[in-house]
C-alpha positions as a printed NumPy array, in Angstrom:
array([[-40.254, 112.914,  -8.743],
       [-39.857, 116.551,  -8.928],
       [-42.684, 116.651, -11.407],
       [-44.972, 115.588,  -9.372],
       [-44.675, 118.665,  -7.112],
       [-45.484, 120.917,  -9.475],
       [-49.248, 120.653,  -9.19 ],
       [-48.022, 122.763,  -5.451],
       [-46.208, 125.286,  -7.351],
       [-48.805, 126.205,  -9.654],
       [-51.688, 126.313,  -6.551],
       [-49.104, 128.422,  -4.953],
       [-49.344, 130.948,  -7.639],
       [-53.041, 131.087,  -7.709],
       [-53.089, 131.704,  -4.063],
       [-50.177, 134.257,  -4.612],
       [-52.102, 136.028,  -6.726],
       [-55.71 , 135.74 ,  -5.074],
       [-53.468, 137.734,  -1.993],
       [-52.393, 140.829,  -4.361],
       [-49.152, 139.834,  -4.852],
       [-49.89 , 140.29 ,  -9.041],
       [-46.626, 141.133, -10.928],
       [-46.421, 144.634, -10.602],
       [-44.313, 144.855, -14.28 ],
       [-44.922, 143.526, -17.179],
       [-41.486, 142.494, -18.326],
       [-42.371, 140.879, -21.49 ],
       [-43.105, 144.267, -22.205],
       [-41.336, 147.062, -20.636],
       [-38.056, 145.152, -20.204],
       [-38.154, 144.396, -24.278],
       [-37.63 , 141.225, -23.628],
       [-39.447, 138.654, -26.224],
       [-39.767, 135.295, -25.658],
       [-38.287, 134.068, -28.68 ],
       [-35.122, 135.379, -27.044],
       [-36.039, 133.665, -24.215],
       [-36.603, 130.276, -25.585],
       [-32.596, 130.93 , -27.571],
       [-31.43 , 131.225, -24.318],
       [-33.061, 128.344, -22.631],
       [-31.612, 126.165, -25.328],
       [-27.779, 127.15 , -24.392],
       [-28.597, 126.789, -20.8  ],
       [-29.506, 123.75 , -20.581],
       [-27.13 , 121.796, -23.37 ],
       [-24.446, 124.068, -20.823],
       [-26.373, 122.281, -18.363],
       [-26.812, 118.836, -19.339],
       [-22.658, 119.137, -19.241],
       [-23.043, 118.495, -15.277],
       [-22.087, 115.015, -13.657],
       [-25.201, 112.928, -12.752],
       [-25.272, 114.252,  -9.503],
       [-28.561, 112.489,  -8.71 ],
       [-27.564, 108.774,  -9.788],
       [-26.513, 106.488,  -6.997],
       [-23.67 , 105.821,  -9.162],
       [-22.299, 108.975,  -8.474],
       [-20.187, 108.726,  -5.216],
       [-17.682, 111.282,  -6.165],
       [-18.079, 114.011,  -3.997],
       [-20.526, 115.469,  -0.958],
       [-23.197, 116.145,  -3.459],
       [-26.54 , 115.412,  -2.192],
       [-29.649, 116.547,  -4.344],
       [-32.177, 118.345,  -2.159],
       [-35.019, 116.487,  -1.155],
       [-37.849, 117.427,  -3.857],
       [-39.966, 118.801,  -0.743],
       [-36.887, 121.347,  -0.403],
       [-36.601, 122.545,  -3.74 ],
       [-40.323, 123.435,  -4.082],
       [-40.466, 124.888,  -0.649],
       [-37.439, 127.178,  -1.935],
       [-38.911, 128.204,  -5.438],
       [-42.119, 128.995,  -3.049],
       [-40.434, 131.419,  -0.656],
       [-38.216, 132.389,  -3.656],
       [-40.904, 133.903,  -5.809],
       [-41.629, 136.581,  -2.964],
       [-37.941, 136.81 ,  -2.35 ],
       [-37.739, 137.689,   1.724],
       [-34.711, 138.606,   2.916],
       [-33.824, 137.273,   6.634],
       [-31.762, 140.44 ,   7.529],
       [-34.235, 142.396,   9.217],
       [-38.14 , 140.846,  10.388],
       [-39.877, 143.55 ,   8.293],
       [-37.352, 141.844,   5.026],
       [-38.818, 138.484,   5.653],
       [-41.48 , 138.046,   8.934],
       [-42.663, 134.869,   8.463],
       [-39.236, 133.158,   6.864],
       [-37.658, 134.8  ,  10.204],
       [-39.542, 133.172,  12.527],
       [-39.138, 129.948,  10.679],
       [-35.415, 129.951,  10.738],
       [-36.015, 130.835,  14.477],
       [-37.72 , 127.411,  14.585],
       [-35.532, 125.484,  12.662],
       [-32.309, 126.74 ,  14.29 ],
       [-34.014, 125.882,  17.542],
       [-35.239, 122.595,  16.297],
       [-31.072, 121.901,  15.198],
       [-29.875, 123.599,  18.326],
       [-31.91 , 120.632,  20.479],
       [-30.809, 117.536,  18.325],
       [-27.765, 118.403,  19.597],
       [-28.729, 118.569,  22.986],
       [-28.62 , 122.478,  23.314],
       [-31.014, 123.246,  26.492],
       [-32.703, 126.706,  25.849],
       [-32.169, 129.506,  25.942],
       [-29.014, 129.105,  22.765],
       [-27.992, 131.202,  20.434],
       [-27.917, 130.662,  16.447],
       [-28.603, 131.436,  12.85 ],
       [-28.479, 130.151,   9.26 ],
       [-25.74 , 130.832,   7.367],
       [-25.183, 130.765,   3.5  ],
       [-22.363, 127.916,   3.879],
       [-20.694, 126.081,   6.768],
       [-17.413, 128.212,   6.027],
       [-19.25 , 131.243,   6.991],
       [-20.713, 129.217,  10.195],
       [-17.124, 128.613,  10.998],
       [-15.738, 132.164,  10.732],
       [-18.987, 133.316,  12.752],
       [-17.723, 130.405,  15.881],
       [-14.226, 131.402,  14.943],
       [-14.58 , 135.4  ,  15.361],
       [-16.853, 134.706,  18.227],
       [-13.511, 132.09 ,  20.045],
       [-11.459, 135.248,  18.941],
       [-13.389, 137.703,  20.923],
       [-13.528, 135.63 ,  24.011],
       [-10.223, 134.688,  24.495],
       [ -8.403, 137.883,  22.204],
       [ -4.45 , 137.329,  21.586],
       [ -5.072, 133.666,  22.066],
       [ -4.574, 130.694,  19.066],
       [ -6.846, 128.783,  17.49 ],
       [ -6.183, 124.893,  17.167],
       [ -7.289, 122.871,  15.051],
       [ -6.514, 118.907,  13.369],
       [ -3.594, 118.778,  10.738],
       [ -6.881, 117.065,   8.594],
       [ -9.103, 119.377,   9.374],
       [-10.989, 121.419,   6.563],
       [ -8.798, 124.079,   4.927],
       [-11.526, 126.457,   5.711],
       [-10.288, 127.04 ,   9.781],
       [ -6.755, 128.356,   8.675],
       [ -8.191, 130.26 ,   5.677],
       [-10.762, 132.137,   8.335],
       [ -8.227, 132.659,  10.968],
       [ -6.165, 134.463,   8.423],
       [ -9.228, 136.537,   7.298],
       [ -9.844, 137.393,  10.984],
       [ -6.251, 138.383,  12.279],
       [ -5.934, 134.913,  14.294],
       [ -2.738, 133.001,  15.139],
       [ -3.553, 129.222,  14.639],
       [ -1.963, 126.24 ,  14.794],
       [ -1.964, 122.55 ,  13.573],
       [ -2.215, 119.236,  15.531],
       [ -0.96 , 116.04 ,  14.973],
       [ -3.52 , 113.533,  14.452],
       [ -2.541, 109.282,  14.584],
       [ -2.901, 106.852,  11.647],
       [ -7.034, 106.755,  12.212],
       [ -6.592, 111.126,  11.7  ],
       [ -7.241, 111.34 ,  15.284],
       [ -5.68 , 113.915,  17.204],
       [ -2.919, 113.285,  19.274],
       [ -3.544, 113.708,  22.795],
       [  0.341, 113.589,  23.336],
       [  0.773, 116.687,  20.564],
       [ -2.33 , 118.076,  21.744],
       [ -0.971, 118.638,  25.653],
       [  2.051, 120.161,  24.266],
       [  0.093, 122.972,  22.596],
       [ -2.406, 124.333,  24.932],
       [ -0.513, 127.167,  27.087],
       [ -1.51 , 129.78 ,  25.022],
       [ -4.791, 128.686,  23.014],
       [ -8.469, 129.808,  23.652],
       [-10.141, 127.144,  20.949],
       [ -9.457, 124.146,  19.732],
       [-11.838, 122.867,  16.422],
       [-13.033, 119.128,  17.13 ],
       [-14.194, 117.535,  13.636],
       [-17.349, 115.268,  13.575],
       [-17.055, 113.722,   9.981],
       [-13.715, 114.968,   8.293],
       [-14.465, 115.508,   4.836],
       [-11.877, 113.398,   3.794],
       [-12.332, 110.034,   5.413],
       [-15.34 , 110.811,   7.288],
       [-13.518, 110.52 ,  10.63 ],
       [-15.353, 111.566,  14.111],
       [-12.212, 113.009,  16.209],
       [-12.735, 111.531,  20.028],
       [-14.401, 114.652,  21.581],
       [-15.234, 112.676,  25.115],
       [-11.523, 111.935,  25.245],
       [-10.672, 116.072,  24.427],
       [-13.534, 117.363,  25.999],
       [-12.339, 117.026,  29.345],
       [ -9.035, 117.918,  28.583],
       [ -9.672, 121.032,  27.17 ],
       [-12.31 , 122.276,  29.905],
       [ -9.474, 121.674,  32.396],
       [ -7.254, 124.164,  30.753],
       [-10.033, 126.737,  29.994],
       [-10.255, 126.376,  26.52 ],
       [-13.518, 126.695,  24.213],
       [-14.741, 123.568,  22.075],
       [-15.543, 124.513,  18.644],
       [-17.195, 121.299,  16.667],
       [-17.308, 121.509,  13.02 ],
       [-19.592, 118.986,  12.228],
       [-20.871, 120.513,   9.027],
       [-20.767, 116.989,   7.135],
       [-21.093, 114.513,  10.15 ],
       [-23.855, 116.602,  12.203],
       [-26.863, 115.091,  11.099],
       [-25.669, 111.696,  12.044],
       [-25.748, 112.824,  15.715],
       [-29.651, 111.395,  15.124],
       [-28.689, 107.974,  14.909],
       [-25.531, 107.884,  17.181],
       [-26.508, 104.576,  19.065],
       [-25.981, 102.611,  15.636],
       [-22.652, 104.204,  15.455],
       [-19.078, 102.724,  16.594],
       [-18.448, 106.788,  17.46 ],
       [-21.272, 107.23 ,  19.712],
       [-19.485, 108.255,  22.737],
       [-17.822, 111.393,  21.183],
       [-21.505, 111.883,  19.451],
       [-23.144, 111.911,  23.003],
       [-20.423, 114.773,  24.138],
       [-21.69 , 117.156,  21.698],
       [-24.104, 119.222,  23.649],
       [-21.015, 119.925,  26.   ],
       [-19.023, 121.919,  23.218],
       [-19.48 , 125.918,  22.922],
       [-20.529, 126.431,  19.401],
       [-21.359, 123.742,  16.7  ],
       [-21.628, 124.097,  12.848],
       [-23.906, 121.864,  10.247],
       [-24.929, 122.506,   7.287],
       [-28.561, 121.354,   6.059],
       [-27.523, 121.326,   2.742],
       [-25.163, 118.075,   3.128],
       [-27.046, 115.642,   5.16 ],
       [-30.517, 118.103,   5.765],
       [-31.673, 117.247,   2.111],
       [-31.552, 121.232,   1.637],
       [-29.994, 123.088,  -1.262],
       [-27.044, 124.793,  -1.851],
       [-26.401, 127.03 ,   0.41 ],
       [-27.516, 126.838,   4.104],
       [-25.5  , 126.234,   7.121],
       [-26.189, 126.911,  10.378],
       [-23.797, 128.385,  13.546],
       [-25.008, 127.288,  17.617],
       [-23.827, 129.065,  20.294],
       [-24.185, 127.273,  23.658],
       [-24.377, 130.216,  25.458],
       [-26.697, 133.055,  24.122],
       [-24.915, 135.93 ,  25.645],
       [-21.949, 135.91 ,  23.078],
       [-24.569, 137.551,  20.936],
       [-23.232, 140.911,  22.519],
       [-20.467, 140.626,  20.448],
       [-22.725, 141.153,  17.321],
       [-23.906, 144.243,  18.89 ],
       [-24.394, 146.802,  16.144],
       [-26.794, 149.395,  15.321],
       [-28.726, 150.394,  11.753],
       [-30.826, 152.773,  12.117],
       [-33.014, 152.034,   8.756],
       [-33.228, 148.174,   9.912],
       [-34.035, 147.229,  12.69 ],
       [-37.066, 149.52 ,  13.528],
       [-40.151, 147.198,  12.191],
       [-40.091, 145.384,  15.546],
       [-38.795, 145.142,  19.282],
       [-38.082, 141.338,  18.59 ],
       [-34.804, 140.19 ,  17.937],
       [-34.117, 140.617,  14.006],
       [-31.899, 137.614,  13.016],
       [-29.441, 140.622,  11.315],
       [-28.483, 141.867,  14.823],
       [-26.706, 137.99 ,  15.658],
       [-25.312, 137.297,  11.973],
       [-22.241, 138.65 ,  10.6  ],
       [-23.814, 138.601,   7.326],
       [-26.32 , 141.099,   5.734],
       [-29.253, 139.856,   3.152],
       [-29.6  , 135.987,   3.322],
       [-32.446, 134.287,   1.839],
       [-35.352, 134.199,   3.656],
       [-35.966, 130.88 ,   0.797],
       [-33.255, 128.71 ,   2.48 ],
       [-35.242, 128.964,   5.63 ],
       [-38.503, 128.176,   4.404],
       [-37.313, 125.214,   2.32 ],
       [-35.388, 123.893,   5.786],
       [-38.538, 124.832,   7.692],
       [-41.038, 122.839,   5.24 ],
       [-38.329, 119.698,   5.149],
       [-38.06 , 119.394,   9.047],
       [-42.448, 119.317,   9.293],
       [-42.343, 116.672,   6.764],
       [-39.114, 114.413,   7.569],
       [-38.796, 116.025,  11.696],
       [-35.174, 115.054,  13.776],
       [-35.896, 111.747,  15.143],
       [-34.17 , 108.777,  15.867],
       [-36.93 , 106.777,  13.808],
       [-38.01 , 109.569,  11.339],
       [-37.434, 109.339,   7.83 ],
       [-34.438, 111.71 ,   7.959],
       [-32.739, 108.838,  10.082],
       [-33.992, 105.947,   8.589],
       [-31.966, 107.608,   5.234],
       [-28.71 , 108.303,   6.784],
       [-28.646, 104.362,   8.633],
       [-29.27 , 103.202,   4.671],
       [-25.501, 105.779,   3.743],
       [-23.985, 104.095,   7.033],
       [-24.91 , 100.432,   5.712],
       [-23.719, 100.916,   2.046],
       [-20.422, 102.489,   3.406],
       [-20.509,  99.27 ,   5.47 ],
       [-21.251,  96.649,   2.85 ],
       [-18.873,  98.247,   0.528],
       [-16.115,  97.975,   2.455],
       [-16.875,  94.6  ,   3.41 ],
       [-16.837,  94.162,  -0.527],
       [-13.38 ,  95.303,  -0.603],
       [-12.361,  93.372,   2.281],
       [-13.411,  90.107,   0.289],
       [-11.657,  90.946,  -2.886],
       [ -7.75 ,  90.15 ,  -3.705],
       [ -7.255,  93.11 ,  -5.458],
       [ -8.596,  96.033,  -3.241],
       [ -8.526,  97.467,   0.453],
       [ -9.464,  99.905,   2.549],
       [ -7.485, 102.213,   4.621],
       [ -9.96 , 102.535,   7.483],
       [-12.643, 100.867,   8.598],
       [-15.318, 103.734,   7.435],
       [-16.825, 105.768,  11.124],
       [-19.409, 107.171,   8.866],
       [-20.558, 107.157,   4.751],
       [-17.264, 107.841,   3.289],
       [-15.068, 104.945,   2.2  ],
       [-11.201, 105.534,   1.19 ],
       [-10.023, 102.204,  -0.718],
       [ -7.484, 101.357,  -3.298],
       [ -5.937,  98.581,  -5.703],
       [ -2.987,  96.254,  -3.697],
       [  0.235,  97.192,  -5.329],
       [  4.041,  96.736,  -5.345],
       [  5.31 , 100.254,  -4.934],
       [  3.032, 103.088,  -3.031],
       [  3.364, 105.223,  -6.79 ],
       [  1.603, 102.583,  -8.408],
       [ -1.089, 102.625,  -6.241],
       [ -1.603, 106.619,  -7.05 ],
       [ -0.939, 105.605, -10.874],
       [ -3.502, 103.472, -10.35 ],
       [ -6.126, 105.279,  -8.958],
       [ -6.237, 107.983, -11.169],
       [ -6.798, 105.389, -13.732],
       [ -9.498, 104.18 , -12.532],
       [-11.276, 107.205, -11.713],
       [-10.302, 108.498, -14.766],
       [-11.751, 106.059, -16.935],
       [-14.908, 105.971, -14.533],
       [-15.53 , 109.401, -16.049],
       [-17.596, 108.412, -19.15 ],
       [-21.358, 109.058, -19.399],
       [-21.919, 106.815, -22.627],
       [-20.176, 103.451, -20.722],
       [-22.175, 101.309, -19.352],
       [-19.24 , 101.038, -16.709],
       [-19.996, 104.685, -15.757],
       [-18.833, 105.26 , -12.037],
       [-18.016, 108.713, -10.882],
       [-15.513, 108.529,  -7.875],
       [-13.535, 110.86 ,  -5.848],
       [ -9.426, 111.022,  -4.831],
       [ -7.786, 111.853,  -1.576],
       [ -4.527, 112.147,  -1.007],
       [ -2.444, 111.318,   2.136],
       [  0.781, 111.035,   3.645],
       [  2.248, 107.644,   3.624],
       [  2.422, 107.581,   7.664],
       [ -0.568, 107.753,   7.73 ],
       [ -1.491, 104.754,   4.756],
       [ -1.613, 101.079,   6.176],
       [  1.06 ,  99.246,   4.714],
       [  0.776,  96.551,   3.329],
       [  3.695,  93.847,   3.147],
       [  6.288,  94.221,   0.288],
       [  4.835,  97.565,  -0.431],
       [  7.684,  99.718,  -1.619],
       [  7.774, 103.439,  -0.267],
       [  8.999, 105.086,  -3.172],
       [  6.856, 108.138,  -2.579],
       [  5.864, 110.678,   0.53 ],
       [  2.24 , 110.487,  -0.295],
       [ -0.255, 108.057,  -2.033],
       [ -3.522, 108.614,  -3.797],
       [ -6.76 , 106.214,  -3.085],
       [-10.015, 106.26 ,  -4.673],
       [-12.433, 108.016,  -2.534],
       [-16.767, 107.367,  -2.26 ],
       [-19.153, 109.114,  -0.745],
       [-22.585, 107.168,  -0.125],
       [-24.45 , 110.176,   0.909],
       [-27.496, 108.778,  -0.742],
       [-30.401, 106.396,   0.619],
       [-30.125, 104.652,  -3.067],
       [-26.499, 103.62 ,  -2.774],
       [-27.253, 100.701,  -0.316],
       [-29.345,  99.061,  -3.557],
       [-26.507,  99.249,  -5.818],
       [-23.362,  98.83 ,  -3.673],
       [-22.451,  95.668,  -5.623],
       [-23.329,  96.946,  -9.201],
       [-20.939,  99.958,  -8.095],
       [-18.238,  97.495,  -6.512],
       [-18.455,  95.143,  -9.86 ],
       [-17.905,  98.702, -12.199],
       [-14.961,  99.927, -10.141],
       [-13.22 ,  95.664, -10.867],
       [-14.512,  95.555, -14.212],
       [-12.561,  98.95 , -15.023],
       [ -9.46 ,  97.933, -12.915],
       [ -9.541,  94.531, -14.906],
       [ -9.277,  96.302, -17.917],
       [ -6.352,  99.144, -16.725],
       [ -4.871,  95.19 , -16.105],
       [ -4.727,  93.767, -19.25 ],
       [ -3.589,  97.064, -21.162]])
């Protein structure tokens, strides 16, 4: 499919040169570059290349790897070939006012009534240490809380940023404890809600924390860098009541290059309330001259970003747009139903089970055993032997690791271990809902054999 786009690429040049925009160098030959050595070098890259997991195939359901939508990528390698930089307008003016559009088209799927604040980022960890600074300002000297399962990226920031932080228990379903949670708000400003942990794909009950929370004066920070997308569809979803809470929390994270069809990398940070942009109050006096308007630099704590990752977001949303019936949502109701039917798979076979009923596309299952270190013995087996491009029983999985509190036990089940190992899928793609059985009949096929060695 990506072929076919290139017919835009190439009118794109013509047009980019018709507009004066001719290479001003020659760097076949000032650079001494010929293109012999060029071709050499092509060769290695792509046999290095060709090394890569087939990221693409609905038969990989490893990890959150989602190709870009072709639109994307030729939208990117359009901007890319000028090169703006979204700092400053004068860097990028027409990629700036996209992302203005796009963040503002992101900040109202969520329910953000104008005016809001936001920006792109270059990744959803950056997004996070933006909303996490920002908590840090507001309510100085105070600690950040956060789910015991949520992303390692919240206590890796709040160390970067000076912040005390701490932990909260979350149930068997990686909840969080209301119970735990009451015991550890006297002195916290923030607590981080999760919409789609990365490991189960678990939506924490934000109408059930919301409230809690607003009562004690404490911010709402929702990381829903994997799950936010899904906020389009939240009536077909068993977690829509925590989904229609959203637009009450004070900053929200996605990132458009999980579930937005974008490339690597482009987040995005939302800011309820536009006034905590005085925080990011800075002056550069060789910047921000080209305009009175706002320059997207003077609300980011990063520099240069890619003016690209805008445009490609920007030409996505005007072909796919964020509606409940779009095309956008019509792909992420095909991940919820083959997380759905594969489970209910699993739930038909003797051999295999699930550890939660999945909230969004992510299912955690594994292979009934006697003792809780066969089951980890076991699942490293089979994704192990999943690994192998020439079988025709290629399946590329994921693992996740848990404690054994929080693992559904199954009768007769030995604990012989603290933790346990499952097999782990991600069915991030529209595709997987064709092939959930071929996948399901791999994944047996290879257990039978691990059987019978």
């Amino acid at each position: 499919m990506y072929r076919d786009f290139l017919p835009f690429l190439e009118e794109w040049f013509k047009r980019f040169e018709i507009r004066g925009f001719k290479e001003p160098v020659d760097y076949g030959k000032s650079e001494d570059i010929s293109f012999n050595e060029i071709t050499s070098v092509f060769d290695e890259f792509c046999e290095r290349m060709e090394q890569n997991y087939p990221f693409h195939s609905p038969f990989y359901a490893g990890q959150m790897l989602k190709p870009p939508h072709p639109v994307a990528w030729m939208a990117y390698s359009m901007a890319m070939s000028v090169n703006p930089n979204n700092h400053a307008l004068d860097g990028g003016p027409p990629t700036s006012k996209m992302e203005k559009e796009v963040v503002r088209e992101l900040a109202s799927m969520f329910g953000y009534a104008k005016p809001s604040l936001g920006h792109l980022t270059t990744s959803g960890t950056i997004a996070n240490l933006e909303a996490l600074w920002v908590s840090g300002k507001i309510h100085p000297g105070k600690k950040i809380l956060f789910a015991d399962t949520a992303h390692y990226t919240h206590s890796r920031m709040c160390e970067v940023l000076g912040i005390e932080y701490e932990s909260v228990k979350t149930d068997e379903l990686d909840k969080i404890s209301v119970e735990d949670l009451y015991t550890k708000l006297d002195d916290a400003g923030t607590l981080v809600v999760t919409m789609g942990t990365t490991g189960r794909g678990v939506v924490e009950n934000l109408h059930i924390i919301l409230p809690i929370c607003k009562e004690a004066g404490i911010r709402i920070h929702v990381d829903a860098a994997y799950g936010g997308f899904f906020k389009l569809i939240e009536d077909d979803l068993t977690t829509k009541k925590a989904w229609k809470s959203i637009h009450n929390a004070d900053s929200i994270v996605v990132d458009p290059h999980k579930h937005g069809l974008q490339p690597y990398g482009c987040g995005c940070v939302l800011f309820k309330d536009p006034k905590v942009g005085s925080f990011y109050k800075h002056d550069s006096p060789y910047t921000y001259f080209s305009s009175d308007e706002l320059h997207l630099g003077e609300i980011s704590l990063e520099c240069s970003r890619a003016g690209a990752a805008a445009a490609a977001l920007w030409f996505t949303l005007r072909v796919f747009k964020l509606d409940r019936h779009g095309k956008l949502s019509n792909g992420l109701r095909k991940c919820i139903q083959a997380a759905e039917s594969f489970a209910q798979l699993i739930h038909k076979d003797e051999d295999f089970e699930v550890v939660n009923e999945p909230e969004l596309d992510i299912v955690c299952y594994y292979v009934k055993s006697k003792k809780i270190s066969d089951i980890t013995k076991r699942s490293k087996k089979i994704f192990s032997a999943g690994i192998n491009p020439n079988s025709e029983k290629a399946i590329y999985l994921s693992l996740y690791t848990l404690p054994v509190n929080k693992f559904p036990l199954i009768k007769e089940t030995e604990i012989d271990a603290d933790t346990v190992t499952v097999l782990r899928s991600v069915f991030m793609k529209p595709e997987h809902k064709e092939v959930i059985q071929s996948i399901f009949d791999k994944i047996k096929s290879i257990n039978k054999e691990i059987s019978n060695e």
